[in-house]
C-alpha positions in Angstrom: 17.4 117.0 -11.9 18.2 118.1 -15.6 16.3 121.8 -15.3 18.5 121.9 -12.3 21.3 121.4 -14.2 20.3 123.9 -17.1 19.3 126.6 -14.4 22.6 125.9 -12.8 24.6 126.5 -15.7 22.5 129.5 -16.1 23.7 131.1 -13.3 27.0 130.0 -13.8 26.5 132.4 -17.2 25.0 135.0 -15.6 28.0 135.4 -13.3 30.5 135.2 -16.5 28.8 137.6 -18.1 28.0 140.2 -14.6 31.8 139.6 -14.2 33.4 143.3 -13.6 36.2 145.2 -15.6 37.0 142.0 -18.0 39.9 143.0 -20.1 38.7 144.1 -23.8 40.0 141.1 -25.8 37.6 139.1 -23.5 34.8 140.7 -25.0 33.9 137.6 -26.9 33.5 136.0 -23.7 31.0 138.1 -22.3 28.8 138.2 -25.1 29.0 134.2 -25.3 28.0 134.0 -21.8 24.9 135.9 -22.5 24.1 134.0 -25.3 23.4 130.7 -23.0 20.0 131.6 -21.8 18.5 132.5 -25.6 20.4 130.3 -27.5 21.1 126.9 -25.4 19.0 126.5 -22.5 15.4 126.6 -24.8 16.6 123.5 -26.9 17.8 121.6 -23.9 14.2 122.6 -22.1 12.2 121.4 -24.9 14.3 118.4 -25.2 14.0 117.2 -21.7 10.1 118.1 -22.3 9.7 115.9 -24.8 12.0 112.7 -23.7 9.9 113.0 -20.5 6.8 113.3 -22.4 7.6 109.8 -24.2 8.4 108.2 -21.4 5.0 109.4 -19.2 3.5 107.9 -22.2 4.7 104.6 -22.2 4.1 103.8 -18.9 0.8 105.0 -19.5 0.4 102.7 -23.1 2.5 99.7 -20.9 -0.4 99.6 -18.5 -2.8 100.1 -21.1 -1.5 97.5 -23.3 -1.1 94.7 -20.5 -5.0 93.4 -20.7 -4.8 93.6 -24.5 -1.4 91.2 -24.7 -3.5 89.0 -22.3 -6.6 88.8 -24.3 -3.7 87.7 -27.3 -2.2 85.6 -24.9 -5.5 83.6 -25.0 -6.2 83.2 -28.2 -7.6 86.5 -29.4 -5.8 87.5 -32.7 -7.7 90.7 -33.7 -6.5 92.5 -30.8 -2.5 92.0 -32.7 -3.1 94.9 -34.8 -4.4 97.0 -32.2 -1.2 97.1 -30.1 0.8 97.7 -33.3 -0.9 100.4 -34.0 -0.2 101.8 -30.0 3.3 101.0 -30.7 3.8 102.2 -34.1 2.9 105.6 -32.8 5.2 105.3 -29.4 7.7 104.3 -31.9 7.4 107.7 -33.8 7.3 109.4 -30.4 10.5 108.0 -29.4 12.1 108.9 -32.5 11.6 112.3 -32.8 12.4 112.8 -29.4 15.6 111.3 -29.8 16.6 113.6 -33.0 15.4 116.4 -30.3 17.9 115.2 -27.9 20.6 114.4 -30.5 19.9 118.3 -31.7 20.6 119.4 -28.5 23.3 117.8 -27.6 24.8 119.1 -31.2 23.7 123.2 -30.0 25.4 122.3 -26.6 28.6 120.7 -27.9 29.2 123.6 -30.1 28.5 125.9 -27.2 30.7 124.3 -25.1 33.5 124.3 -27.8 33.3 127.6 -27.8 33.4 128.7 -23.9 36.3 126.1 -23.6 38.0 128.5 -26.4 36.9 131.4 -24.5 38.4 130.0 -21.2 41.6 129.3 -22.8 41.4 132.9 -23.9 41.0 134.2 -20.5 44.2 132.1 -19.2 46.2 133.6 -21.6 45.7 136.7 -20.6 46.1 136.4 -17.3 49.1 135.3 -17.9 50.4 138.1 -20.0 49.2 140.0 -17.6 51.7 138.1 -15.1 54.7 138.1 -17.3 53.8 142.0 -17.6 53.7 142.8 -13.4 57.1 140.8 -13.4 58.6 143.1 -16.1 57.5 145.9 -13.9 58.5 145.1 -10.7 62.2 144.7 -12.1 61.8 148.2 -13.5 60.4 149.6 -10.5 63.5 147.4 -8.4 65.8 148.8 -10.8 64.6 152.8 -10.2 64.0 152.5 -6.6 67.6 151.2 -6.4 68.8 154.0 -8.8 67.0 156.8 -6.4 68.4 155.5 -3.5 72.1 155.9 -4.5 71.1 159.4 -5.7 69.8 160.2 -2.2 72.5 158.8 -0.7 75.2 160.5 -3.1 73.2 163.8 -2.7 73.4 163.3 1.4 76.8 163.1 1.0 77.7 166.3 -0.8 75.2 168.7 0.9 77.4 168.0 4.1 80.9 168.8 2.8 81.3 172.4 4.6 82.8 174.2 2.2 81.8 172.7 -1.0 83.6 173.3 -4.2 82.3 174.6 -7.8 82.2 170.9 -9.3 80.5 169.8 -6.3 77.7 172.2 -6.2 77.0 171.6 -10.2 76.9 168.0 -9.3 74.4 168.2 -6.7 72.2 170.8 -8.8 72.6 167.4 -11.5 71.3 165.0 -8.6 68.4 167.1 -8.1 67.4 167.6 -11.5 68.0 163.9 -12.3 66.5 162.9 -8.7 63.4 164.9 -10.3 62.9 163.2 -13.2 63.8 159.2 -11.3 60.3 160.7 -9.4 58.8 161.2 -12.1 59.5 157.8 -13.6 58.6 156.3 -10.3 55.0 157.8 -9.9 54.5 156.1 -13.7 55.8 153.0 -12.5 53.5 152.7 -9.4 50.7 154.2 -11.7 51.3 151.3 -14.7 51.7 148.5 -11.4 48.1 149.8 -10.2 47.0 149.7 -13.7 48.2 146.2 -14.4 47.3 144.7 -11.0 43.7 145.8 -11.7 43.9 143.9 -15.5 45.1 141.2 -13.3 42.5 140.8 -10.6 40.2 141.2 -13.4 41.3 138.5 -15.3 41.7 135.9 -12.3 37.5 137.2 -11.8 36.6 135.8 -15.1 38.9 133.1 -15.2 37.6 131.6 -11.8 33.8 132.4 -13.3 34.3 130.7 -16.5 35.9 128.0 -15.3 32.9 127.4 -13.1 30.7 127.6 -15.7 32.7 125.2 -17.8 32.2 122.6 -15.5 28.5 123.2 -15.0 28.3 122.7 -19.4 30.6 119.3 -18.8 28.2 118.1 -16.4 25.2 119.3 -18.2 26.7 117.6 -21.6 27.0 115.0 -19.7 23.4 114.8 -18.5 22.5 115.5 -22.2 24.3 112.4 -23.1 23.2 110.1 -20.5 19.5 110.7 -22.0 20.7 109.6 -25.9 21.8 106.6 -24.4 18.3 106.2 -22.0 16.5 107.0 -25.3 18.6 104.9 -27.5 18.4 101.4 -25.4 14.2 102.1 -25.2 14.5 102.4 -28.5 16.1 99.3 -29.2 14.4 97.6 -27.2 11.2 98.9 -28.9 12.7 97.7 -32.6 13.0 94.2 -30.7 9.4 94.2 -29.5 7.8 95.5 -33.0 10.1 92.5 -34.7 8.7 90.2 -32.7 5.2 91.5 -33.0 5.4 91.7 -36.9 7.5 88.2 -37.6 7.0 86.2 -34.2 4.3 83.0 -34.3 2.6 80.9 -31.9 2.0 81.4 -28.2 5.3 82.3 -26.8 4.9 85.8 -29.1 2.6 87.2 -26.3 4.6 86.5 -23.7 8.0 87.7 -25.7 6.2 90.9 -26.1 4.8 91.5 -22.6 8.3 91.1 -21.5 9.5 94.0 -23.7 7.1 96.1 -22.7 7.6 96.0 -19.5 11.4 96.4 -19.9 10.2 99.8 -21.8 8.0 100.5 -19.1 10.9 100.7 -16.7 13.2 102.1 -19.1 10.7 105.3 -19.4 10.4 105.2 -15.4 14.4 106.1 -15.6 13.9 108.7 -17.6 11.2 110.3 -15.5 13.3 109.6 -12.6 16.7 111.3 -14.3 14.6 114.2 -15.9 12.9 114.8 -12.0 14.3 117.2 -10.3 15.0 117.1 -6.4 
């Protein structure tokens, strides 16, 4: 299940950063997207490696520990220092696993930090662009309106029959000015086009982003859930090597059988959260 996640998110980058005609100040957001697959997905994949390594081997050292607590169970002392040795080591296991996990989960956090700053970025824009188009469409209102009551002034004095010196300058004025209003128009229409492309653009990569936002708050998440897995087995482990160390008497074996196989099913939740399907 978690490489699904990190190959999900991948994707999820992968279309952030194949995202078409993103306006120039999201740049930053581009570049960040294609950092995921260098930067973040190899410490997560080593991480998950190595939690799910511990927990293969404890089941492994449960099972092989189980005839050993029973031969201390009856009476057999020497074999103590034996299965503190085993657990000593799956100790150290467990703890470097969990600054592996912890590490990662810092890289991702920071990451995430970051595309969330991004995103923000992205909504912005858009809705620049927005206020820009709205700006536009009154100028363009304003024009249209402007040439139609030239037109319709410039109808009127082409059909007086006999038209007089101030008329004729007037409409030679309406054409000239009718001239320029089309002139003004094809700019509008051409800064509209313009702006409705920055626009579609930045609703692409603001859909994209936020998709791949959510993919890094479930993969966090994920990342989190496993501290805490590794963090109960571990103290559950500081439990079992107190009461190997300090513990007395014949209910010691039996304390520490118990332990182990709480860790034993505590590493089986691992494997089963780190399995994918």
């Amino acid at each position: 299940m978690f490489q699904t996640l990190i190959d999900n998110a991948a994707r999820a980058a992968k279309a952030v950063a194949d995202t078409p005609h993103l306006p120039p100040e999201a740049d930053g957001l581009r570049a960040h997207a294609a950092d995921f697959p260098a930067a973040v997905a190899p410490p997560l994949g080593a991480m998950a490696a190595q939690i799910g390594a511990f927990a293969g081997t404890a089941c492994e050292t449960a099972e092989r520990l189980k005839p050993l607590i029973d031969a201390w169970g009856a009476g057999d002392e020497h074999v103590r220092d034996a299965i503190l040795a085993v657990l000593s080591d799956l100790t150290k296991r467990l703890s470097d696993a969990i600054a592996a996990d912890q590490a990662a989960f810092a890289v991702l956090s920071r990451y995430r930090d970051q595309i969330l700053a991004d995103q923000r970025q992205v909504a912005q824009i858009a809705r620049d662009v927005a206020v820009r188009i709205d700006v536009l469409r009154t100028r363009l209102d304003q024009a249209r309106d402007e040439a139609e009551t030239q037109r319709k002034r410039l109808t009127i004095l082409r059909a007086i029959p006999f038209p007089l010196p101030w008329v004729v300058a007037e409409i030679v004025s309406l054409i000239g000015s009718g001239h320029t209003m089309e002139q003004e128009l094809s700019s509008l229409y051409r800064q509209q086009a313009d702006l409705q492309g920055q626009a579609a653009a930045a609703a692409g990569g603001a859909t994209a982003v936020q998709g791949f936002a959510g993919q890094l708050a479930v993969l966090e998440t994920a990342t989190q859930n496993l501290v805490t897995f590794a963090s109960a087995a571990q103290g559950n482990m500081m439990q079992m090597m107190q009461a190997l160390t300090g513990g007395a008497g014949s209910a010691v074996p039996v304390v520490v059988h118990a332990y182990l196989a709480t860790l034993a099913a505590e590493a089986r939740s691992i494997q089963h959260y780190l399995a994918d399907g």
